[in-house]
C-alpha positions as CSV (number, residue, x, y, z in Angstrom):
1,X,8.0,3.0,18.6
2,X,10.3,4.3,15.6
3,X,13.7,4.1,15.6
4,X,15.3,7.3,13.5
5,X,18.6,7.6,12.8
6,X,19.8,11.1,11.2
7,X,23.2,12.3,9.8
8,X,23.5,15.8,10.3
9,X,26.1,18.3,9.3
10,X,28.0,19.2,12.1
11,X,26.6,22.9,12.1
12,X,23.1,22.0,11.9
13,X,23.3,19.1,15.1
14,X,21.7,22.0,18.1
15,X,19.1,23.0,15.9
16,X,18.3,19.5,15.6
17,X,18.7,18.7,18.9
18,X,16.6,21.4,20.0
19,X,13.7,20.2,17.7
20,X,13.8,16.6,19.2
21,X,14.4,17.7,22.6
22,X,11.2,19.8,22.4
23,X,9.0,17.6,20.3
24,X,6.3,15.2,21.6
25,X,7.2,11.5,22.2
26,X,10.8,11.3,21.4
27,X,13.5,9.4,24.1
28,X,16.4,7.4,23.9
29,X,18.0,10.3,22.2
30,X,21.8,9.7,21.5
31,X,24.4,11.7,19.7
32,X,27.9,10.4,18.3
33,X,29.4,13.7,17.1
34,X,31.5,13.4,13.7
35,X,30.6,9.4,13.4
36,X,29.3,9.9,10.0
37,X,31.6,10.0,7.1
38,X,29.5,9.5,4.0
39,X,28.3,12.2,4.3
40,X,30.1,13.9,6.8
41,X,28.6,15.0,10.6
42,X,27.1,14.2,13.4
43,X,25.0,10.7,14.3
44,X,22.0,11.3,16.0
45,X,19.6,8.4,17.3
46,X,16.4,8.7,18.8
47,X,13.1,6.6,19.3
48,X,9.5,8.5,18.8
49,X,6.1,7.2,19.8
50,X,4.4,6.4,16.4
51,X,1.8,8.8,16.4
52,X,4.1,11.5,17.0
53,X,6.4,10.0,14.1
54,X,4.8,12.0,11.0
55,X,4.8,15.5,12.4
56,X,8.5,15.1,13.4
57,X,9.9,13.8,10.4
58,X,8.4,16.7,8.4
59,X,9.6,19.1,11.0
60,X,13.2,17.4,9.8
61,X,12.2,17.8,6.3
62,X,11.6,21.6,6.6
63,X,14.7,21.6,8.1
64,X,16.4,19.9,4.8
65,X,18.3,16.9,6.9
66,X,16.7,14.4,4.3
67,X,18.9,16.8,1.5
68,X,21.9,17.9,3.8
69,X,21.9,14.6,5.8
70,X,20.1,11.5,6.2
71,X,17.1,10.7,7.7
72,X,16.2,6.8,8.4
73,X,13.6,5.4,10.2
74,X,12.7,1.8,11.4
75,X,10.1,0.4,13.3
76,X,11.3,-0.9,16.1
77,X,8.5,-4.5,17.0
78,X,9.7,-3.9,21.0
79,X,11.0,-1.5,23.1
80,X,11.4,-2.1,26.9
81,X,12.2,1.2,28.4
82,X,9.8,2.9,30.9
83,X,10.9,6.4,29.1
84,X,9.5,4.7,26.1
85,X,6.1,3.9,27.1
86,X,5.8,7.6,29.2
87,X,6.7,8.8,25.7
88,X,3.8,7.0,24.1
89,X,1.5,8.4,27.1
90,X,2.6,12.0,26.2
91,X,2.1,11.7,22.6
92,X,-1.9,12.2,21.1
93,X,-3.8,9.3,19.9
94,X,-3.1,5.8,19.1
95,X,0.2,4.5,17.4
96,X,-1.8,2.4,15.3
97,X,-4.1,5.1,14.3
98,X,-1.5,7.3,13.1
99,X,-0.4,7.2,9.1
100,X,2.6,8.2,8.6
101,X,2.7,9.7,5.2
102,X,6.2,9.7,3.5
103,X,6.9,6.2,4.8
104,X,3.2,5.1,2.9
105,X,4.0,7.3,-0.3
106,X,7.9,5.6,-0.2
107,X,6.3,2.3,-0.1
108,X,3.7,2.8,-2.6
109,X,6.3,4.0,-4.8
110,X,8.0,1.1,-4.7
111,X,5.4,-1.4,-5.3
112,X,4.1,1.0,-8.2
113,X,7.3,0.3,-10.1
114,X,6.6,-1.3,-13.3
115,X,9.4,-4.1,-13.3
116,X,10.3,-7.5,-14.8
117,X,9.5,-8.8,-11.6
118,X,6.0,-7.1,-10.8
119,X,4.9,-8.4,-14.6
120,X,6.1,-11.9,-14.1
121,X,3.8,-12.3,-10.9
122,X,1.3,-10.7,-12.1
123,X,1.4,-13.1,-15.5
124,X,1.8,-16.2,-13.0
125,X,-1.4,-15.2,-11.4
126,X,-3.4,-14.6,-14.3
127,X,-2.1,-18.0,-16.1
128,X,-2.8,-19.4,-13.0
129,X,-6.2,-18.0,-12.8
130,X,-6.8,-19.2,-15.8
131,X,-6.4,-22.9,-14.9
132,X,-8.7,-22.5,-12.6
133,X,-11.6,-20.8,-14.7
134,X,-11.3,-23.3,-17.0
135,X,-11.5,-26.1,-14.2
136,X,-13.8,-24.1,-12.6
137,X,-12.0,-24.7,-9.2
138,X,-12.3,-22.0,-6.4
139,X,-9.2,-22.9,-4.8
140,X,-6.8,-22.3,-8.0
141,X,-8.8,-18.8,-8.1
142,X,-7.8,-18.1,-4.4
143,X,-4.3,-18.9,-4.7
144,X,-3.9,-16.9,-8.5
145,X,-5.3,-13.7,-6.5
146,X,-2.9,-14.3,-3.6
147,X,-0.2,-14.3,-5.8
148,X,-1.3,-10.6,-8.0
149,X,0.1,-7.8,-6.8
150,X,-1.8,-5.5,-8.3
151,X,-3.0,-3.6,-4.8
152,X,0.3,-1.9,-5.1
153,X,-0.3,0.6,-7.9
154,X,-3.9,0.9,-7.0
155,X,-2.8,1.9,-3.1
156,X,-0.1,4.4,-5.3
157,X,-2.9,5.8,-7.4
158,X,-4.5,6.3,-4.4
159,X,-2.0,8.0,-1.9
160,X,-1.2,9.9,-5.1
161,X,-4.7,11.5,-5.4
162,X,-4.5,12.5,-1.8
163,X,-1.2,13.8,-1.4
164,X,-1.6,15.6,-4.8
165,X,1.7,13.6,-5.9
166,X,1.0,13.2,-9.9
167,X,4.1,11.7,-10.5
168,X,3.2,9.2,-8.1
169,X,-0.3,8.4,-9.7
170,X,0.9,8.7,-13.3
171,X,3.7,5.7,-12.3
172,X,1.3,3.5,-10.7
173,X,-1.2,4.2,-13.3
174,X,1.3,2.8,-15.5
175,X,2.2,-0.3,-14.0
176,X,-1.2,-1.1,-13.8
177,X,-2.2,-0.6,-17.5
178,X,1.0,-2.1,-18.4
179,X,1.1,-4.9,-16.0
180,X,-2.7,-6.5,-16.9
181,X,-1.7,-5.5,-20.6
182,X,1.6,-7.8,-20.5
183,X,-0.4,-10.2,-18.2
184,X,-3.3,-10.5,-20.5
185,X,-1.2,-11.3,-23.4
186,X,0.6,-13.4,-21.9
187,X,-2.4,-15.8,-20.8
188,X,-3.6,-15.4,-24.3
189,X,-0.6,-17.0,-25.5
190,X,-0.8,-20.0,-22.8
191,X,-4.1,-20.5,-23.6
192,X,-3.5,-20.7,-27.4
193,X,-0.9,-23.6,-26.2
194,X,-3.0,-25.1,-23.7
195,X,-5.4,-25.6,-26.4
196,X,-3.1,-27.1,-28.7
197,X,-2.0,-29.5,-26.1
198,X,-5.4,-30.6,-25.3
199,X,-5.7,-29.2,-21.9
200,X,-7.9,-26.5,-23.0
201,X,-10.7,-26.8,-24.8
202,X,-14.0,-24.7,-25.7
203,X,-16.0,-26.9,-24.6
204,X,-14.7,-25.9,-20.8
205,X,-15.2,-22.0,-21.6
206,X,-18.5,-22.5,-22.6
207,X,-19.8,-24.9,-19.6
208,X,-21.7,-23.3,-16.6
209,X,-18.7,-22.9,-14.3
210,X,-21.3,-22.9,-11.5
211,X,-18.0,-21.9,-9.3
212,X,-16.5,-19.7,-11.4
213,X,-19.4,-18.2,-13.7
214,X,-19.4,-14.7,-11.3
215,X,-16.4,-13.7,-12.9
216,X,-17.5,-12.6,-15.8
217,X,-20.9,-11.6,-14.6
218,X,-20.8,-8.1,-13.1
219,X,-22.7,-6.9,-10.7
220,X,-23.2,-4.3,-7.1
221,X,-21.9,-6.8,-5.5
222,X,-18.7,-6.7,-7.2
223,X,-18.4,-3.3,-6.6
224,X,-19.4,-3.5,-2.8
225,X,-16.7,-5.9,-2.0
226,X,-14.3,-4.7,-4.0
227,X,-14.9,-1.5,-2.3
228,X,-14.7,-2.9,1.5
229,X,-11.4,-4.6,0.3
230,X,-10.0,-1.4,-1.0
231,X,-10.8,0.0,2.9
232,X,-9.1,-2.9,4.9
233,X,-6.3,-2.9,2.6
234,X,-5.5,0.5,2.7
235,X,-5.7,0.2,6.7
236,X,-3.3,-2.4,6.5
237,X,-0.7,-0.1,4.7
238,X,-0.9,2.5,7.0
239,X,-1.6,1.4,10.1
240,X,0.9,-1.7,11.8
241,X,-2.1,-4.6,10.8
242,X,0.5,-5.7,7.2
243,X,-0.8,-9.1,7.8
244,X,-4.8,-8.0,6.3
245,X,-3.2,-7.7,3.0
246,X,-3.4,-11.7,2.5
247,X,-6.9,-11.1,3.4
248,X,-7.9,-8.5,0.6
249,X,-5.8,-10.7,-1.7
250,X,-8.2,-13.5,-1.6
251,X,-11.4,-11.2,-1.8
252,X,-11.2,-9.0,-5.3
253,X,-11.3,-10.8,-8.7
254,X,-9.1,-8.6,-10.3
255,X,-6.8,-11.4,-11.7
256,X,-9.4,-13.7,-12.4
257,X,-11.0,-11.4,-14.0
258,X,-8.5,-10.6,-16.4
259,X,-7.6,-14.3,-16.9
260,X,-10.9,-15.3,-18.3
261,X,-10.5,-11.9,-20.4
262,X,-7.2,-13.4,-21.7
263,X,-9.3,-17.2,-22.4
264,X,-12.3,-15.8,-23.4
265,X,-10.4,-13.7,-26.4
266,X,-8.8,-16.6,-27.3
267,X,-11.5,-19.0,-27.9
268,X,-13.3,-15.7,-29.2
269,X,-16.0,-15.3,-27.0
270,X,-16.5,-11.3,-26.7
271,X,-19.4,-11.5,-24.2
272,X,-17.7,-13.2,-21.8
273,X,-14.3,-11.1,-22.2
274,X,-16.2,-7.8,-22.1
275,X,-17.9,-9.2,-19.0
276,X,-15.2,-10.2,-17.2
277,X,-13.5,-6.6,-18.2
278,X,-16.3,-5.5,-16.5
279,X,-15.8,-7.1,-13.6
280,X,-12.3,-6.1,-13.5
281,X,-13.1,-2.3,-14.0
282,X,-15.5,-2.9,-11.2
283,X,-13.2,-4.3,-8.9
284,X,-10.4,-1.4,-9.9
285,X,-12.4,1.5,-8.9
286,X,-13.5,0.1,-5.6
287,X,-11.0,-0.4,-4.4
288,X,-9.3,2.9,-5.6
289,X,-12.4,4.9,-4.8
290,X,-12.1,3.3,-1.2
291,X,-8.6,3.6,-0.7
292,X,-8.9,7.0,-1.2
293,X,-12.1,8.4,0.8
294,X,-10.1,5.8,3.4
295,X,-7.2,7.9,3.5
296,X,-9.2,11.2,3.2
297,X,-11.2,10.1,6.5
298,X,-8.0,9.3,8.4
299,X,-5.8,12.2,7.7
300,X,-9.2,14.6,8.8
301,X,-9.2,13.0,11.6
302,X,-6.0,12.5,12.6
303,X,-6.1,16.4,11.9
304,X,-9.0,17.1,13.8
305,X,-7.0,14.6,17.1
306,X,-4.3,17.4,17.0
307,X,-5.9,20.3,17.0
308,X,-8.2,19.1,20.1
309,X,-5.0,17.9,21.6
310,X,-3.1,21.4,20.8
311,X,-6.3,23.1,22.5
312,X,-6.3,21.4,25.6
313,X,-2.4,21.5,25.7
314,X,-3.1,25.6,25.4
315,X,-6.2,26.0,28.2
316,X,-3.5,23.9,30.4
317,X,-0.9,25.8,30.3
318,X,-2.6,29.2,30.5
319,X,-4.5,27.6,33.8
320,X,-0.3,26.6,35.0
């Protein structure tokens, strides 16, 4: 269930009311007349069945409570109410099947913010990537791409494609160029001073890396699961499943890709840096191209669930 909680100016509350009232999946509904002060009006609190939860809050939007008002909403992990699970019966599909759209193009937003933040992880994982590359140790690689957060801007670019938001894709676009850009340069520098310190040599770039080696050696493959990544991690944005992300993490070599970019420039080995650029454009557009034929599929269908479900809601009560 989702937990909304609106401010609405006092003259606006019984159109609201009405809309909630007659709306599919919606209970608990509670209102605390001139509670709010900041703005001023009315406090109204209701829970809605998840997959009713996207058609509802744009019905509020049309109704410009999100610029007269407030409109929150919060997932609520349990409700115990038989009114709430008869409200999940009434309500079409699956909650977990149903995106809801300005609560995945709010948090894509956010994590498509280019910030201190977002470019000191990202540097961490590359640098960190880069140990491991040069050790040619697998688990350093798996940790450095659990720590990138680089599926952020690439889920942004993706919900901005489909929601025609270019705003949206121009800022995660950004980050994204920016972020590997800074990260890069970064790892080039820690390289130069591994190298100094004796920790780094050429010697280690040029051996066979028989663990590591893939990274800067393109193929279909890379593509392929770069491309099923970009699917379960865009399911795991917009359905309730957040926990796959750690998953699709540890499967793309995007930041060890760009790490041996970063150490292969600095001992000046262009084949393996455009290689492993390679990779890392590989790994980039699968898992954008994914993302978004992913969330293509979903809203069709999700589209194609309601109109069934209007239909049969029409042949029943002409029948009544």
């Amino acid at each position: 269930m989702l937990h909304l909680r609106l401010i609405v100016p006092a003259d606006r509350t019984d159109e609201v009311l009405h809309l909630v009232d007659h709306a599919v999946g919606t209970t608990h509904l509670v209102v605390l007349p001139a509670a709010a002060r900041d703005p001023a009006g009315d406090v109204v609190l209701f829970d809605v069945a998840r997959e009713a939860g996207d058609e509802l809050i744009n019905a509020l939007r049309t109704l410009g409570i999100d610029e007269s008002g407030s409109i929150t909403v919060e997932h609520s992990d349990l409700t115990l109410s038989a009114l709430a699970d008869r409200a999940k019966e009434d309500a079409p599909g699956e909650g977990v099947d149903a995106v809801l759209w300005e609560k995945l193009t709010d948090a894509t937003h956010e994590e498509s913010t280019f910030s201190i933040t977002y470019a000191a992880f990202l540097s961490v994982a590359t640098m960190l990537a880069a140990c491991g590359v040069m050790l040619d140790n697998a688990i350093l690689i798996v940790g450095a791409m659990a720590v990138g957060p680089e599926f952020g801007p690439l889920a942004g670019i993706s919900t901005a494609l489909v929601q025609r938001a270019p705003r949206l894709a121009w800022r995660s676009l950004w980050t994204l160029i920016a972020g590997f850009a800074v990260a890069i340069a970064v790892t080039v520098g820690f390289a130069w001073m591994m190298n100094a310190f004796g920790l780094f040599t050429e010697a280690m770039i040029e051996a066979a890396r028989p663990n590591t080696a893939f990274i800067w050696k393109p193929d279909w493959m890379s593509f392929v699961v770069a491309f099923l990544a970009g699917i379960a991690g865009t399911l795991s944005l917009t359905s309730t499943k957040s926990g796959a992300l750690i998953g699709v993490a540890i499967s793309v070599t995007t930041v060890p890709a760009a790490a041996n970019a970063a150490v292969a420039f600095s001992y000046r080995d262009y084949g393996q840096m455009w290689g492993s650029v390679g990779q890392l454009m590989a790994n980039l557009a699968g898992i954008v191209l994914a993302g978004t034929l992913t969330l293509l599929l979903q809203k069709a269908l999700w589209a194609a669930h309601r109109r069934r479900t209007a239909a049969a809601a029409s042949r029943s009560a002409g029948q009544a």
